[in-house]
N, C-alpha and C positions, 0 to 999 in steps of 0.2 A: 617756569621750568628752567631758563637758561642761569635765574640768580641762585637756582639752588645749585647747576652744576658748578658756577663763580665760585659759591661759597666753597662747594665739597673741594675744586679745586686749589682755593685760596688756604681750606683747611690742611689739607695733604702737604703742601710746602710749607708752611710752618710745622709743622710734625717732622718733616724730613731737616728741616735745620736745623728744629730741637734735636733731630738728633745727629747733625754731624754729619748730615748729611747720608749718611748709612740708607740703604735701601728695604722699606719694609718688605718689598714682595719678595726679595732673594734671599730675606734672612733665613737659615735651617738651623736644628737645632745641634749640628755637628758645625757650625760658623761660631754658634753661640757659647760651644765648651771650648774649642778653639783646637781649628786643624793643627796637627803637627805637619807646614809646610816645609820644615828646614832640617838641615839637622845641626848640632852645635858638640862645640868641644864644653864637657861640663866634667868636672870631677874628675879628668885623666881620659873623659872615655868621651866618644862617639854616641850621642842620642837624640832622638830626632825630637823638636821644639818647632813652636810659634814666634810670634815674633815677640809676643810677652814675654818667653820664657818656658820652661819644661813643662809645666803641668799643661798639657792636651793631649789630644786624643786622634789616635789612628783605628780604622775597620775597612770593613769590608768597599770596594771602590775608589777608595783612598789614592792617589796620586802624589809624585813628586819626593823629595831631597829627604824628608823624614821617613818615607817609607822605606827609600832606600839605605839610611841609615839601618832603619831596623833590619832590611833582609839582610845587608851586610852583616851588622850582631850574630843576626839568628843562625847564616852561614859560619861564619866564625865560632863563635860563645857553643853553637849546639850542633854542630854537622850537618846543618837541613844540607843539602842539596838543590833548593829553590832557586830559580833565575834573579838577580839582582838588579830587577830593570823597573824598579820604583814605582809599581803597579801592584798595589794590595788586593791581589786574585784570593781563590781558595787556597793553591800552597800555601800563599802565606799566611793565611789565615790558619792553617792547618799547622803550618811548623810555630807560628807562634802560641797557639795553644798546647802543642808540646814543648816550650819553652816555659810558660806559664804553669803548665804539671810539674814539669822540673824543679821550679822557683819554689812551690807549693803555692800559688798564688791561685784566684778562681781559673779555669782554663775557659774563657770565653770566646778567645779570639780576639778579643778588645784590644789595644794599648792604650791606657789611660798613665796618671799619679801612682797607681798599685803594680800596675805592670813594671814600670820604669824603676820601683823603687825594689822587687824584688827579680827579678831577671840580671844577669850579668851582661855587661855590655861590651863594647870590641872600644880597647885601648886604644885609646891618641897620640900614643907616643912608647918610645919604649922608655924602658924595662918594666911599663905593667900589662898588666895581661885581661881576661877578661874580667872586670870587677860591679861588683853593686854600686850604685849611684842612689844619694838621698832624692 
């Protein structure tokens, strides 16, 4: 019994440096399309990103600097009224699916690649205002 534990043992660290060390128990599949923890000046505007880059994704529990990006947007770009304190609750859940009706885009509450690409977003600078981002 103890060489099978060695083994399963010995097998787990090389799984885990194959990959980089990356944690299999903690991976979820909202790590794996890749939070929007930040937000980034992209295209003139204000949009919340990963550290790849724009294509990821914000919901429901969501935390941090791209949420707050988005409620800023959604404040600005649509009038929500929502508190801007980077905590993806149901408001915002709610006003980004009235931003996402707006856009014509599905209204699921999601922010993903679809969202981003048809919602208007809050300017990074002036003279633009709020505009689409590819």
């Amino acid at each position: 019994m103890p060489n099978q534990i060695t083994r399963a043992a010995a097998a787990l660290v090389l799984l885990t440096s194959a990959l980089g060390g990356v944690s299999v128990v903690g991976a979820t599949a909202a790590n794996a399309a890749g939070t929007c923890d930040r937000a980034k000046n992209y295209q003139h505007a204000f949009v919340p990103a990963s550290e790849s880059g724009v294509d990821c994704q914000l919901a429901l529990g969501n935390r941090g600097d791209g949420v707050l990006a988005l409620q800023r947007t959604l404040r600005r770009c649509y009038g929500s009224t929502i508190v801007a304190d980077g905590i993806f609750g149901p408001s915002t859940r709610d006003a980004l699916k009235y931003a996402q009706h707006q856009a014509g885009t599905q209204d699921d509450g999601v922010y993903g690649p679809n969202t981003r690409r048809a919602i208007k977003h809050r300017p990074s600078s002036w003279p633009y205002g709020c505009q689409r981002v590819r």
